[in-house]
C-alpha angles and dihedrals in degrees: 000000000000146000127210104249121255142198123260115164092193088047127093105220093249089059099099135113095223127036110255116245089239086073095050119116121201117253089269091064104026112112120253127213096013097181096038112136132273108262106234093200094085098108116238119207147208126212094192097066128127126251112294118228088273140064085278127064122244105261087048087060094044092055095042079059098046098042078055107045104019111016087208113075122163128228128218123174104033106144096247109133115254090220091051091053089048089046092054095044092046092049085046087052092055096045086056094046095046088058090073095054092050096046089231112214092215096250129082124222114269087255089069128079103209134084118216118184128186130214089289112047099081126047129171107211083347095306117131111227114227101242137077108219132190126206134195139176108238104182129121091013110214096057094046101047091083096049096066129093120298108197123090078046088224106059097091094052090041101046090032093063086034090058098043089064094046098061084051089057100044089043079062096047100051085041095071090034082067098048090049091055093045104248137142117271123271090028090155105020092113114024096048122067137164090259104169136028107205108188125196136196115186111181119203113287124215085227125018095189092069115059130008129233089226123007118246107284148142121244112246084217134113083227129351116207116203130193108203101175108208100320134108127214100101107113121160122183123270109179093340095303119108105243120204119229118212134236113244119188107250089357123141119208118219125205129197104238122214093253086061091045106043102074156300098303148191118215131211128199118218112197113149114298102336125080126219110195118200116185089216109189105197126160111315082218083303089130132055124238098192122198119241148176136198117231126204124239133221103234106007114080107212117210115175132168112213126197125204114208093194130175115258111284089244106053114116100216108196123144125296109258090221091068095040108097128137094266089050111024133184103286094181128058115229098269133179109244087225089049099050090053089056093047084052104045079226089173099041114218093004104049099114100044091048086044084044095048090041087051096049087049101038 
């Protein structure tokens, strides 16, 4: 069932009794088994655990196990203060609700260095998405920071503290990816970076078969870190079934991106005229990047904050010479990793103007 949209100066575009036809997907796209239970098989870890019985310690062999079966894992105990995550969710709240007063046109003026869409600026076969998102280049910090938005006055302290904690967090993460997999320390300290903040706010929907907060898709990332607050709505596939992922108080989950996935690589430097050459063993599709959504739901607002830790704009990934041989050859051409979002529209809409904003700070 849907309504013809109507204008209500007073009402926020979610505040309506049936779901616009305008937010309607087609069967293909429309979500299945919308209150099917959490699957309590996602691992949770804790980064505060002991040595396991090996050489690793035990959370670098849990997350070795859950980039491989599952390519989501969550993490508890990471040393990230609760009342900075709820700092950074709350600021985020009040820059979603202030975009109502000012009647927001969806763009934002060519001095500032974010991107914030509303419901309709983005449509998949002409269908809105229900959901209103903000992006922001993070990296390096201290340029970006004003750039950001100003209003409420308090986002760039806020998100600034609360990133800096992040890219501890997700140092230490792909740490202990690099000593699972067996490689010297400091493998990515200075070719990855969290490059980009994506921000989502997904009011309540009168009927959550009908339309999706994001569209099924894989993270162009080397790891992407979420902070879901207390709300459900996040599933990825998991042998073509859509899996839910559950909500765990001052957990962070943690996706596999695609440039972790896609194989064993070498990665190049480009800076001027000089070359840096890594050798960067990462996974050799040993690890699973899974594709996921995000569904509304009919009473529960969801608000996350996703970082991306991405590699630098200008490394050329291609396979490591070492596992190229005539029984296993290069599957993959050298690519730029810029070049390779671009090519992939990774960011939909709004590909060549984040490309545009990392490439102007790198």
């Amino acid at each position: 069932m849907y309504i013809e949209m109507k204008e209500d100066k007073d009402a926020r575009w979610f505040e309506l009794e049936c779901v616009p036809k305008e937010y309607i997907f087609s069967e293909e796209y429309r979500p299945q088994n919308i209150d099917s239970p959490v699957c309590d098989s996602i691992p949770v870890i804790s980064l505060a655990k002991s040595e396991a019985a090996n050489e690793h310690s035990q959370p670098v062999e849990e997350i070795l196990k859950a980039s491989q079966e599952f390519g989501f894992f969550q993490v508890i105990d990471h040393g990230i203060p609760e009342k900075m995550m709820i700092d950074a969710m709350n600021v985020l709240k009040e820059f979603f609700d202030m975009q109502a007063k000012y009647a927001s046109n969806g763009t934002v003026t060519p001095k500032k260095g974010y991107i914030y869409t509303t419901s309709t600026d983005f449509t998949k076969d002409g269908v809105y998405l229900w959901r209103e998102n903000l992006k922001h280049p993070c990296h390096p910090l201290e340029e970006c920071v004003p750039l950001w938005p100003d209003t409420p006055p308090r986002y760039q302290e806020v998100i600034a503290a609360y990133l800096v904690e992040i890219q501890k967090l997700s140092s230490r993460i792909l740490e202990m990816i690099c000593e699972g997999l067996g490689l010297e320390k400091g493998y990515f300290k200075d070719i990855s970076e969290v490059q980009l903040l994506a921000s989502n706010f997904y009011p309540p929907c009168p009927d959550p078969s009908l339309t999706l907060g994001i569209l099924p898709h894989i993270d162009p990332s080397f790891i992407t870190i979420l902070y879901q607050g207390e709300a459900t709505g996040l599933q990825f596939m998991k042998d073509d079934q859509w899996i839910k992922i559950g909500a765990i108080p001052n957990a962070f989950v943690v996706n596999i991106g695609n440039q972790l996935e896609v194989c064993i690589l070498s990665i190049i430097m480009v800076n001027g005229s000089s070359s840096y050459l890594w050798m960067q063993i990462i996974s050799n599709n040993k690890f699973k990047s899974a594709k996921h959504r995000v569904v509304t739901s009919k009473h529960e607002t969801r608000r996350s904050i996703a970082t991306f830790v991405n590699p630098s704009p200008n490394c050329i990934i291609e396979p490591a010479k070492i596992l190229v041989n005539e029984s296993e050859p290069a599957l993959y051409k050298p690519t730029q990793y810029k070049d390779f979002v671009q090519y992939n529209n990774s960011f939909g809409d709004y590909t060549a103007a984040i490309q545009k904003a990392l490439d102007e700070e790198s």
